[in-house]
C-alpha positions as YAML, in Angstrom:
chain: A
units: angstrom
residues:
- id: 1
  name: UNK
  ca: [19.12, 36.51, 36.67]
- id: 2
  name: UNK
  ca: [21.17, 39.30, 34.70]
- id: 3
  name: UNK
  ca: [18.91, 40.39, 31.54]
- id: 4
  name: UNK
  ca: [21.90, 42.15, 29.86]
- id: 5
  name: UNK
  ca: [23.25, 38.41, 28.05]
- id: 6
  name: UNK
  ca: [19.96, 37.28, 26.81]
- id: 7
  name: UNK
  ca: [17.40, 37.24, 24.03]
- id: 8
  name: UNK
  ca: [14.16, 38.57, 24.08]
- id: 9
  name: UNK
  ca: [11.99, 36.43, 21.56]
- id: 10
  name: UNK
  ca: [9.30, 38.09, 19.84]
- id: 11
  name: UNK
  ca: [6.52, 35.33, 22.39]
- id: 12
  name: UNK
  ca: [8.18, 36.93, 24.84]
- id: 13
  name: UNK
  ca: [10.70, 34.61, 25.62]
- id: 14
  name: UNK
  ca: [14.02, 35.14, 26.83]
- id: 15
  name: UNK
  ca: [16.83, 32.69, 25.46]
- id: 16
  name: UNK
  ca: [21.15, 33.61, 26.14]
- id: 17
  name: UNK
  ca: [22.84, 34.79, 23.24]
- id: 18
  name: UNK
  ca: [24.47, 31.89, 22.78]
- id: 19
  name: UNK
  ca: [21.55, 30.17, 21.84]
- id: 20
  name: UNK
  ca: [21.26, 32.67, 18.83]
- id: 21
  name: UNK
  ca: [22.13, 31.88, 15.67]
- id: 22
  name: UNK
  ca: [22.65, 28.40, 16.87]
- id: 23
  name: UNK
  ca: [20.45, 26.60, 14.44]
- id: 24
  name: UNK
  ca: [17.80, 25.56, 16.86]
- id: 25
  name: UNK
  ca: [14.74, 27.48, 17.05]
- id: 26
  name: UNK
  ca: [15.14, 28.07, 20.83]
- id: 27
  name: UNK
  ca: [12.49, 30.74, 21.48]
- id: 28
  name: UNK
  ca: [9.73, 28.37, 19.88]
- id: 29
  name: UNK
  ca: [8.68, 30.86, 17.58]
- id: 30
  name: UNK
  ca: [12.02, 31.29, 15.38]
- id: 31
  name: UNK
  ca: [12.85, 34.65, 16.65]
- id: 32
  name: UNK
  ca: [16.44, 33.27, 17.93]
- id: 33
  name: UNK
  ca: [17.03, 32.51, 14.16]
- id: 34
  name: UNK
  ca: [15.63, 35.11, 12.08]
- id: 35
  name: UNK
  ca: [17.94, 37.52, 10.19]
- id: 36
  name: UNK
  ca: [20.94, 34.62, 10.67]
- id: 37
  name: UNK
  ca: [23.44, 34.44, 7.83]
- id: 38
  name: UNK
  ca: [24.45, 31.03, 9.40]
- id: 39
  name: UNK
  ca: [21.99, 28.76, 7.74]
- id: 40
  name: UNK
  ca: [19.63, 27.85, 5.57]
- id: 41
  name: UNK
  ca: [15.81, 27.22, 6.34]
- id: 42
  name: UNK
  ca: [14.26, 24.34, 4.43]
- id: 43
  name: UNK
  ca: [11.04, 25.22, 3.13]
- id: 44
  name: UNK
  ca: [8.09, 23.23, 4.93]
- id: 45
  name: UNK
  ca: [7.26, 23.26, 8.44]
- id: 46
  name: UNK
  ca: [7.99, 21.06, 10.89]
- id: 47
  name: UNK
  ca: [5.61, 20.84, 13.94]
- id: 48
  name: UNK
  ca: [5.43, 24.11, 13.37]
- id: 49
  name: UNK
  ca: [8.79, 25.42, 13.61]
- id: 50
  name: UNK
  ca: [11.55, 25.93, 10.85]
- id: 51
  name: UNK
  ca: [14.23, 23.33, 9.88]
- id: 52
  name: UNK
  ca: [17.72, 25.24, 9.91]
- id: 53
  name: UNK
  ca: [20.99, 23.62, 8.23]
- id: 54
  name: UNK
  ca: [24.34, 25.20, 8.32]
- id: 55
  name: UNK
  ca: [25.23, 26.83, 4.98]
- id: 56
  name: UNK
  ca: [27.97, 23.86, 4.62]
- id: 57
  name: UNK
  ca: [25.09, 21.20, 4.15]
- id: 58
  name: UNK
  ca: [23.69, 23.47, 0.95]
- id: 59
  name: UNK
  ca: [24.17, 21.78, -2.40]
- id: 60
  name: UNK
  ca: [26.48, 19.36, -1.52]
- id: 61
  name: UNK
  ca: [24.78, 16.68, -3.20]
- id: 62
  name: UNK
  ca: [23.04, 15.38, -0.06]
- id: 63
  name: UNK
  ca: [19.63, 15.63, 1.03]
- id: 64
  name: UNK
  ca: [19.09, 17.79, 4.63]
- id: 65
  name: UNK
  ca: [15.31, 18.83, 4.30]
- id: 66
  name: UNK
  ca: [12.65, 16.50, 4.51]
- id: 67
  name: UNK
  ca: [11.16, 18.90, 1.17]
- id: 68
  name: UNK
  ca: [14.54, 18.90, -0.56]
- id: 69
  name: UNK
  ca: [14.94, 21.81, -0.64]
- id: 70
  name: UNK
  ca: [18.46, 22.36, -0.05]
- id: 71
  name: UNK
  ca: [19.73, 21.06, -3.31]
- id: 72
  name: UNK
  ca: [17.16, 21.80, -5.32]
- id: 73
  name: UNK
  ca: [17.57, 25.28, -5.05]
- id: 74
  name: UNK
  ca: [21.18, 24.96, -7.18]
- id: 75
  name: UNK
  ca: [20.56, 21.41, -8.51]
- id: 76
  name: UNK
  ca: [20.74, 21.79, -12.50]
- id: 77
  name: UNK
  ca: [20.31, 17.75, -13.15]
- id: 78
  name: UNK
  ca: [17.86, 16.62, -15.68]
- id: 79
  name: UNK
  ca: [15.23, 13.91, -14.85]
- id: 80
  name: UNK
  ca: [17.18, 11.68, -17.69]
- id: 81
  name: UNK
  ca: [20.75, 13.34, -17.00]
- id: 82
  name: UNK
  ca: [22.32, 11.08, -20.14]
- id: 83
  name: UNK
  ca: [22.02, 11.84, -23.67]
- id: 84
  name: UNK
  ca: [22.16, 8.51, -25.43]
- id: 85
  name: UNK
  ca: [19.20, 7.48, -22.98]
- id: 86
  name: UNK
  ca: [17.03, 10.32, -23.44]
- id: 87
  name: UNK
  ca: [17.55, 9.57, -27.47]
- id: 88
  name: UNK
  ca: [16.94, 5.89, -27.10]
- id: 89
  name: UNK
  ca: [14.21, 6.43, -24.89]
- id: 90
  name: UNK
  ca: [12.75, 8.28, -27.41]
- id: 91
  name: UNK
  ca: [13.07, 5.79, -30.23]
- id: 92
  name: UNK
  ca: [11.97, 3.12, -28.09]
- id: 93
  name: UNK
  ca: [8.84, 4.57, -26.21]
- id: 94
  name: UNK
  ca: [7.60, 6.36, -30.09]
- id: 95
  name: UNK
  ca: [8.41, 2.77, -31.79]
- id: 96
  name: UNK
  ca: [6.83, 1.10, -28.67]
- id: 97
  name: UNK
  ca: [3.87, 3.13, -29.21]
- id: 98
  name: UNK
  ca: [3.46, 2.95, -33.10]
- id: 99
  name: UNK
  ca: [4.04, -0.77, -33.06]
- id: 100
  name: UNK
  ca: [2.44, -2.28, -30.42]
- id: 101
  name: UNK
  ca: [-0.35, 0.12, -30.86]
- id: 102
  name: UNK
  ca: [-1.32, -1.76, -34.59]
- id: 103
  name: UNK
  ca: [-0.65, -5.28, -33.53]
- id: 104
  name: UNK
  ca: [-3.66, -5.58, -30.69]
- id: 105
  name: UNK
  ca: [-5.62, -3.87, -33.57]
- id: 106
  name: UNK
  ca: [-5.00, -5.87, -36.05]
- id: 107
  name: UNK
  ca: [-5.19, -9.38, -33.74]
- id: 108
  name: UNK
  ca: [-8.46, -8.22, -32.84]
- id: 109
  name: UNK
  ca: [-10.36, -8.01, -36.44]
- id: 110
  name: UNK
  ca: [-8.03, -11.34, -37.40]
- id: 111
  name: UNK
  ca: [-8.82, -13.33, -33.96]
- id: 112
  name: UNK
  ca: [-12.25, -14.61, -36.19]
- id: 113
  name: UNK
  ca: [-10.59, -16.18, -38.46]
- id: 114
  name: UNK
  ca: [-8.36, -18.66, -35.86]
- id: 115
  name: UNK
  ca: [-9.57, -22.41, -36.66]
- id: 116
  name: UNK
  ca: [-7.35, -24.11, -33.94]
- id: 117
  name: UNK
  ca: [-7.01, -23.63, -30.15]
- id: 118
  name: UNK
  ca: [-3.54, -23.52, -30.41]
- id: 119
  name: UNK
  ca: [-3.77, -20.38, -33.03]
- id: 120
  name: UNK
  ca: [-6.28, -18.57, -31.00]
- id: 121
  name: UNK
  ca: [-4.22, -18.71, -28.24]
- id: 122
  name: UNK
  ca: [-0.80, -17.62, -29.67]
- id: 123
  name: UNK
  ca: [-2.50, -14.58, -31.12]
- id: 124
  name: UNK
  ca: [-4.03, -13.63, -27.28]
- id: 125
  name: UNK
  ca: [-0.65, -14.38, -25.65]
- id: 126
  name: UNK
  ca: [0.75, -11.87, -28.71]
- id: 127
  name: UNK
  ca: [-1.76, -9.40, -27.72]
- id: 128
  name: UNK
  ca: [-1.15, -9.56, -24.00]
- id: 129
  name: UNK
  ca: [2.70, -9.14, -24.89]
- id: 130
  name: UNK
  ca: [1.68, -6.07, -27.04]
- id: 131
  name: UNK
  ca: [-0.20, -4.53, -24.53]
- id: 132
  name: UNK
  ca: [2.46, -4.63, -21.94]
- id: 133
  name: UNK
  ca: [4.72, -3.36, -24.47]
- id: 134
  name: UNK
  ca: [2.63, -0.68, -25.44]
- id: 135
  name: UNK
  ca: [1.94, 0.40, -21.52]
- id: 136
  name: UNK
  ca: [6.44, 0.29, -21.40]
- id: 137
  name: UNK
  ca: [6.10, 2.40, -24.04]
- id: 138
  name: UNK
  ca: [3.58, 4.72, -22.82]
- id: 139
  name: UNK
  ca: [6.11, 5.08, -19.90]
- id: 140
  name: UNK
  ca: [8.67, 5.82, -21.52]
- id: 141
  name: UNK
  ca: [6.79, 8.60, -24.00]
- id: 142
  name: UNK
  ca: [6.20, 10.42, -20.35]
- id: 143
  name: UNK
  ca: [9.06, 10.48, -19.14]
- id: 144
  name: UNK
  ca: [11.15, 11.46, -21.67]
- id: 145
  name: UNK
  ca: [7.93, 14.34, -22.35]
- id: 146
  name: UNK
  ca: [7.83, 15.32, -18.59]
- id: 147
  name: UNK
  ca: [12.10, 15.33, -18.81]
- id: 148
  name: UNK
  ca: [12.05, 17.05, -22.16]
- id: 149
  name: UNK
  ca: [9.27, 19.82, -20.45]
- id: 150
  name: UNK
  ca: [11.50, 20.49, -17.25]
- id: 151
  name: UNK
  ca: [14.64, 20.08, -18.61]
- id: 152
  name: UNK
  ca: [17.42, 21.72, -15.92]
- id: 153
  name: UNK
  ca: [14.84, 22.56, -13.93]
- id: 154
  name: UNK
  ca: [13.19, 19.31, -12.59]
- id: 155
  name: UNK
  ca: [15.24, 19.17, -9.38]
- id: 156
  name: UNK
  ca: [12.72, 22.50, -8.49]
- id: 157
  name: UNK
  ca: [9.76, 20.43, -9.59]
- id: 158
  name: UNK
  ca: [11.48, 17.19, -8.16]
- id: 159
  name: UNK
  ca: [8.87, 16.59, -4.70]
- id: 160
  name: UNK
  ca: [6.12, 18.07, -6.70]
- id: 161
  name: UNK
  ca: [6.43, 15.54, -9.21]
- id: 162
  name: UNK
  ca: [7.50, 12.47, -6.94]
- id: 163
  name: UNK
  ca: [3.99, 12.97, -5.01]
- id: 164
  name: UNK
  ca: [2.04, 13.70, -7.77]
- id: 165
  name: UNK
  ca: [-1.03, 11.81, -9.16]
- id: 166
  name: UNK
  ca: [0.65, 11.61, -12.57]
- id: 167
  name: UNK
  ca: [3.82, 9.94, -11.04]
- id: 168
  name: UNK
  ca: [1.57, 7.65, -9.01]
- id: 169
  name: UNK
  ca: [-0.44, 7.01, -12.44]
- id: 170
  name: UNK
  ca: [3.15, 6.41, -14.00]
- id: 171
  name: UNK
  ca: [4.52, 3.69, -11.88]
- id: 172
  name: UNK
  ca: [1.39, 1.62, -12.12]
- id: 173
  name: UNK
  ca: [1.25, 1.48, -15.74]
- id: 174
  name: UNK
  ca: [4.92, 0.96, -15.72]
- id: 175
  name: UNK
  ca: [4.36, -2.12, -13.53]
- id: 176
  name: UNK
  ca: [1.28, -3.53, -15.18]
- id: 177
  name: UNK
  ca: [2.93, -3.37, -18.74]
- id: 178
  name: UNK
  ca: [6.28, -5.39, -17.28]
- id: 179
  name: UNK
  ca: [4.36, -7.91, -15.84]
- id: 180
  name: UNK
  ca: [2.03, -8.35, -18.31]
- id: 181
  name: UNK
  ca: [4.82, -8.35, -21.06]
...
């Protein structure tokens, strides 16, 4: 076995040069691909071992780590990328919020004075509908905050915020305000 065409990893390992550089971590501790201009290493860990993609797979709109890492690293998109959407959802979730916030109110200190069945229960239906509005509307008043907050720089945040709590939190209320609505 000729020594003079191989590797030595820093385990000890011996791998041929043409395993180097090769984006595979052939020496099992990354040793083969440390100090490579070739690639990129996503950030999280794998079993242990690095995730390499060639250079040609960074930014190009498609995602190659598991973490995302590849585009979000140059990605400069917005969580609400459109202009006439982040306005409207601003109109909509602050008039969602103002509105639907008085009418449960107000249907509660007015629901003694129903005399008929059929009156009490158009003003709980009304309520229900407000509620779910109001939960839309508390939706929207996030998003547009957490979009507004970030700005260019959500696609950095982008995994943090897609397995946070307050995304979980999000989604639920989004969902329990359409259906009940």
């Amino acid at each position: 076995f000729e020594m003079v065409n191989v590797f030595t990893c820093a385990n000890g390992n011996c791998v041929p040069y043409s395993q180097v550089c090769n984006l595979v971590d052939d020496c099992g501790d990354g040793t083969d691909e440390d100090g490579c201009n070739n690639h990129f290493v996503c950030n999280y860990k794998s079993l242990l071992k690095n995730s390499y993609i060639p250079l040609s797979s960074l930014c190009d709109g498609k995602y190659d780590c598991l973490d995302l890492s590849d585009e979000t690293s140059c990605c400069q998109r917005e969580l609400i990328n459109d202009i006439t959407l982040k306005v409207s959802s601003w109109f909509i979730g602050t008039l969602s919020l103002v509105l639907n916030g008085i009418i449960p109110v107000r249907n509660l200190y007015t629901i003694k004075t129903v005399k008929t069945f059929s009156a009490l229960t158009d003003k709980v239906l009304i309520t229900l509908i407000s509620i779910g509005d109001l939960l839309v509307g508390i939706y929207l008043f996030f998003i547009v905050s957490i979009d507004a907050y970030h700005g260019k720089n959500f696609c950095k945040k982008q995994i943090d915020w897609l397995v946070s709590s307050h995304c979980s939190v999000l989604g639920v209320v989004s969902t329990v305000g359409s259906q009940i609505s």
